[in-house]
C-alpha positions as CSV (number, residue, x, y, z in Angstrom):
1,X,0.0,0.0,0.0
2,X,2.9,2.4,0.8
3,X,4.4,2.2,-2.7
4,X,1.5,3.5,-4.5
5,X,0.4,5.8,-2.3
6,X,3.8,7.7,-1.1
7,X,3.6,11.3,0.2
8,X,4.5,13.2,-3.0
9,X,2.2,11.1,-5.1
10,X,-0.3,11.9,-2.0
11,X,0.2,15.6,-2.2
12,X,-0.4,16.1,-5.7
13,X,-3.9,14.1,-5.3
14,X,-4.9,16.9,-2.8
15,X,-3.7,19.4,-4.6
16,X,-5.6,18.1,-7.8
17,X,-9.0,17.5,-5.9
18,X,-8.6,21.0,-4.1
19,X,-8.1,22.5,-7.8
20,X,-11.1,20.5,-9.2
21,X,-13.5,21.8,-6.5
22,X,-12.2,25.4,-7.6
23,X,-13.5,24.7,-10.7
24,X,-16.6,23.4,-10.1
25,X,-17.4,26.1,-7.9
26,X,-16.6,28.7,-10.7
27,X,-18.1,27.3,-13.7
28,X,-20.9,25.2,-12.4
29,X,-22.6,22.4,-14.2
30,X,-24.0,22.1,-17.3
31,X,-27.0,19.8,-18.2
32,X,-27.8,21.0,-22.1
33,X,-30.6,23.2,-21.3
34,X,-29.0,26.7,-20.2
35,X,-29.0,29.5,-22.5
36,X,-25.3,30.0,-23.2
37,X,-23.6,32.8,-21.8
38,X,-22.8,36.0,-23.6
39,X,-19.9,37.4,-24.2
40,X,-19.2,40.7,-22.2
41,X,-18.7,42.7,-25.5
42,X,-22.2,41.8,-26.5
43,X,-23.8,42.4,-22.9
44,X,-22.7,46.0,-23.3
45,X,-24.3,46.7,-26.4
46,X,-27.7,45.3,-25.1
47,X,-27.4,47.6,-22.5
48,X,-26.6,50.5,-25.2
49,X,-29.3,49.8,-27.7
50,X,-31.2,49.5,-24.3
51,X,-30.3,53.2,-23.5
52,X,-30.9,53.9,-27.4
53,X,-34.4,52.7,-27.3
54,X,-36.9,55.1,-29.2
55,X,-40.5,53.9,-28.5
56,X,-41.8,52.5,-32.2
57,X,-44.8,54.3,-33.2
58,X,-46.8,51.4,-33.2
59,X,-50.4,51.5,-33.0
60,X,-49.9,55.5,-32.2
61,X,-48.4,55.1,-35.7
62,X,-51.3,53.6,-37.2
63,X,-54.0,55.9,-36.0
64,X,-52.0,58.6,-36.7
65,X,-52.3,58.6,-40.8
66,X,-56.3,57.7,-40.5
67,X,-56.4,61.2,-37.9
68,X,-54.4,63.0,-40.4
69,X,-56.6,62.0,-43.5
70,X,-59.9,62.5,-41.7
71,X,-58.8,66.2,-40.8
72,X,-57.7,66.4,-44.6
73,X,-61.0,65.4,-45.5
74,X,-62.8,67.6,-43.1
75,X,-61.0,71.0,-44.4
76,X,-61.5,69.6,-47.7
77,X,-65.0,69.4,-47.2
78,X,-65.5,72.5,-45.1
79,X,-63.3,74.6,-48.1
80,X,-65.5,73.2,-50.7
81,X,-69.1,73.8,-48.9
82,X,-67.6,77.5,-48.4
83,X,-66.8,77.9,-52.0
84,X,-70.5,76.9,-53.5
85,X,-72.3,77.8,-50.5
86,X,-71.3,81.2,-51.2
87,X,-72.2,82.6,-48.1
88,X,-75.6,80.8,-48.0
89,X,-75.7,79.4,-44.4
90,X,-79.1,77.0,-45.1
91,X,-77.4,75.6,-48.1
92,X,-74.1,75.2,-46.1
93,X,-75.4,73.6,-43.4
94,X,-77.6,71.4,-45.9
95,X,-74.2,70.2,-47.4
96,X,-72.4,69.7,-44.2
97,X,-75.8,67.6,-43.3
98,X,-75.3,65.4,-46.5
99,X,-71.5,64.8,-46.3
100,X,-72.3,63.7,-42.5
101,X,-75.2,61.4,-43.9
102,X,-72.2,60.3,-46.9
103,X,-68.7,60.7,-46.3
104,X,-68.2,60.2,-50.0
105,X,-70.1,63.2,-51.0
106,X,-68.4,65.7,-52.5
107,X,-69.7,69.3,-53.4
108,X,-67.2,70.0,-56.1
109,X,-67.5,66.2,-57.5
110,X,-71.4,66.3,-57.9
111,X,-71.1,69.9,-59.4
112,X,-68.8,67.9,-62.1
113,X,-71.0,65.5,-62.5
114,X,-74.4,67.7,-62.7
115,X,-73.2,69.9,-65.1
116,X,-72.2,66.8,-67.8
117,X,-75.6,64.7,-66.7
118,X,-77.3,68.5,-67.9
119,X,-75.6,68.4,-71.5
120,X,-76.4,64.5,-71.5
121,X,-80.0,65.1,-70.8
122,X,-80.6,67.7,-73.6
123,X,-78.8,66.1,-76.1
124,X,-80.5,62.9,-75.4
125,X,-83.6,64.4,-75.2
126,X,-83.7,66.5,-78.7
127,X,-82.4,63.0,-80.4
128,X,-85.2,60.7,-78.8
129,X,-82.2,58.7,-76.9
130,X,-84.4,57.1,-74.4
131,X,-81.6,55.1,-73.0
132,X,-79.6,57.7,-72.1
133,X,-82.6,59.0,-70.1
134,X,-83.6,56.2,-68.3
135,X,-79.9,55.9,-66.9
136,X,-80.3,59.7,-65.5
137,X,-84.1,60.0,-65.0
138,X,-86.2,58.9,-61.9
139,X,-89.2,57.1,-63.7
140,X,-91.9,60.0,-63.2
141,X,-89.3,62.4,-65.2
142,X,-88.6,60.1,-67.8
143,X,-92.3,59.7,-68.2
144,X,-92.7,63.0,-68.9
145,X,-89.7,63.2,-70.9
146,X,-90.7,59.8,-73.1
147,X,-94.1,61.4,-73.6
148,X,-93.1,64.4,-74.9
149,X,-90.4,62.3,-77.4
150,X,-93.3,59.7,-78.9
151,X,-95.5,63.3,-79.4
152,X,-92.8,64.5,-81.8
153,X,-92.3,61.1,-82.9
154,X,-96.5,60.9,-83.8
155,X,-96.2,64.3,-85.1
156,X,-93.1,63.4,-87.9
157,X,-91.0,66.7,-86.4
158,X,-86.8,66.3,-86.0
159,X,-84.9,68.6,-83.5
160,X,-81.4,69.5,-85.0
161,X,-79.8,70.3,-81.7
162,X,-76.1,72.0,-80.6
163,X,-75.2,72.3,-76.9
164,X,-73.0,75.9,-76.7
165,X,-72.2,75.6,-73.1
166,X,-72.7,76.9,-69.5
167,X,-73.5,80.7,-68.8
168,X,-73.9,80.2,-65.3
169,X,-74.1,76.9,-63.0
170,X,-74.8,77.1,-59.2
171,X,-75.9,75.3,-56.1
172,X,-79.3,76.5,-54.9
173,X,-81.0,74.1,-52.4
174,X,-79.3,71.4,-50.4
175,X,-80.6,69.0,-47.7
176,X,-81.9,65.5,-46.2
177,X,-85.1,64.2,-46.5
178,X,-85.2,61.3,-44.4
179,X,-82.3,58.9,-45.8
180,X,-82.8,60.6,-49.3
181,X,-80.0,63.6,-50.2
182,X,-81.7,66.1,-52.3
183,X,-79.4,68.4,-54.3
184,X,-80.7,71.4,-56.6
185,X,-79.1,73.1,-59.2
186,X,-80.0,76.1,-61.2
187,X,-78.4,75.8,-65.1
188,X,-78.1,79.2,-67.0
189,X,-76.7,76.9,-70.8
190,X,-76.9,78.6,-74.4
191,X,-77.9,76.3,-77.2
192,X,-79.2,76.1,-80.9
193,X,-82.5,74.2,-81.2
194,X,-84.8,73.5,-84.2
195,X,-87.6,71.9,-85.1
196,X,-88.5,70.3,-87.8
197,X,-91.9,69.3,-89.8
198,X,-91.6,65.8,-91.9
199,X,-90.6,68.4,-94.7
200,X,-88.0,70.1,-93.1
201,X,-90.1,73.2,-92.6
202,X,-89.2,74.9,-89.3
203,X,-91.6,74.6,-86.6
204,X,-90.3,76.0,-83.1
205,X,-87.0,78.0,-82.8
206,X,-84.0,78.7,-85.0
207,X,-81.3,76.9,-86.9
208,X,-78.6,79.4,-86.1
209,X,-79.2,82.1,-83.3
210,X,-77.9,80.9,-79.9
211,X,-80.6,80.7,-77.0
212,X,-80.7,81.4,-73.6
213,X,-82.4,78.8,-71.5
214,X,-82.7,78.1,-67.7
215,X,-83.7,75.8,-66.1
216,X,-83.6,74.3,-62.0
217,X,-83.5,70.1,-61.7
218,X,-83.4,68.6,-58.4
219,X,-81.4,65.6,-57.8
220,X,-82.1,62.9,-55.5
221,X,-80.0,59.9,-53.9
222,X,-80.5,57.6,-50.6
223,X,-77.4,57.8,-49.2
224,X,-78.0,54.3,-47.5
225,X,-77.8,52.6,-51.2
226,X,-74.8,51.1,-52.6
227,X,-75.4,52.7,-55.7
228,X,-73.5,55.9,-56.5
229,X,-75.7,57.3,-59.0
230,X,-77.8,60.0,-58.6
231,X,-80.9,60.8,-60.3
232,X,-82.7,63.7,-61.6
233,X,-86.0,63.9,-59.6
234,X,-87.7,67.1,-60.5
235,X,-87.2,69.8,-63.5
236,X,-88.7,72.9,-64.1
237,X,-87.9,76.1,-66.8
238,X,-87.4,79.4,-65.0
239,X,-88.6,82.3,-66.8
């Protein structure tokens, strides 16, 4: 037993042990589940991109663009009532009433579009283009308007007709009736218009002065419906 175990050999077996404990001590054990450790260099720039933090946007971020087009919209809106309102506060407010009831209503957009549907109308109306009509005309105006085209139809008389253009367009009476957006315009247009007998004799108007005509349609829309037409409800010559 002494020759395996002499004191040197002894001493360095201590010495080993003591140094193993050490060790242990230190490093710890691993059992292939803790997160490895990282290295000091990398700790320190956590904790500077920790400092460095700017709060993303986030969902401030996304409400912030919808806020920003709904005030666009709103001063859009508000300049644009101001322009044809012209002062007028019940028409204003009959506006501001129908772009509450329809977001998508636009003063300037239905002025675009009531001022073509005006030259559609007459044209279709002096060539007997009852399709054309029944696309812009509730029914009760159509019927009016198909019974005055099968009278000159019966009668054998042509209308040779040329839209001039616009002397004066504007915004008279705005509001909601119930669900229904009512919109009327007053149309100051010039035109050439003539009549014509079977024979070509003239029967009503003139072949080549310009005339003056005015007129006020009313325009109606339910601003519940899917559909984004609108449609001429009411029409009557002003003197």
């Amino acid at each position: 037993m002494g020759e395996f175990f002499d004191l040197p050999t002894l001493f360095f077996l201590v010495v080993a042990v003591v140094v193993l404990l050490r060790l242990r001590s230190v490093l710890g054990t691993r059992d292939g589940f803790e997160r490895p450790e990282r290295p000091e260099k990398d700790q320190k720039e956590s904790r500077d991109d920790a400092d460095n933090v700017v709060s993303l946007p986030g969902r401030e971020q996304a409400v912030r663009p919808a806020n920003l087009n709904e005030d666009k919209h709103r001063l859009k809106m508000e300049a644009e009532i101001e322009r044809y309102a012209k002062g007028d506060e019940a028409l204003a407010k009959g506006l501001s009433d129908i772009v509450a009831a329809d977001p998508s209503f636009s003063p300037k957009s239905f002025m675009d579009g009531a001022i073509s549907a005006y030259e559609m109308v007459v044209v279709a109306f002096a060539q007997g283009d009852r399709k054309t009509l029944k696309m812009i005309l509730d029914k009760s105006v159509y019927d009016d308007f198909e019974a005055a085209i099968k009278e000159r139809e019966t009668n054998k008389q042509t209308v040779d007709f040329t839209f001039v253009g616009f002397s004066d367009v504007k915004l008279k009476n705005a509001e909601m009736d119930g669900k229904n957006a009512m919109v009327t315009l007053e149309y100051g247009a010039q035109v050439v218009s003539a009549t014509k007998d079977e024979n070509g004799n003239l029967v009503d108007g003139h072949e080549e002065a310009v005339m003056d005509i005015a007129d006020e349609w009313t325009y109606q829309r339910s601003t519940k419906s899917r559909d984004p037409n609108w449609k001429l409800v009411s029409t009557s010559q002003l003197d």
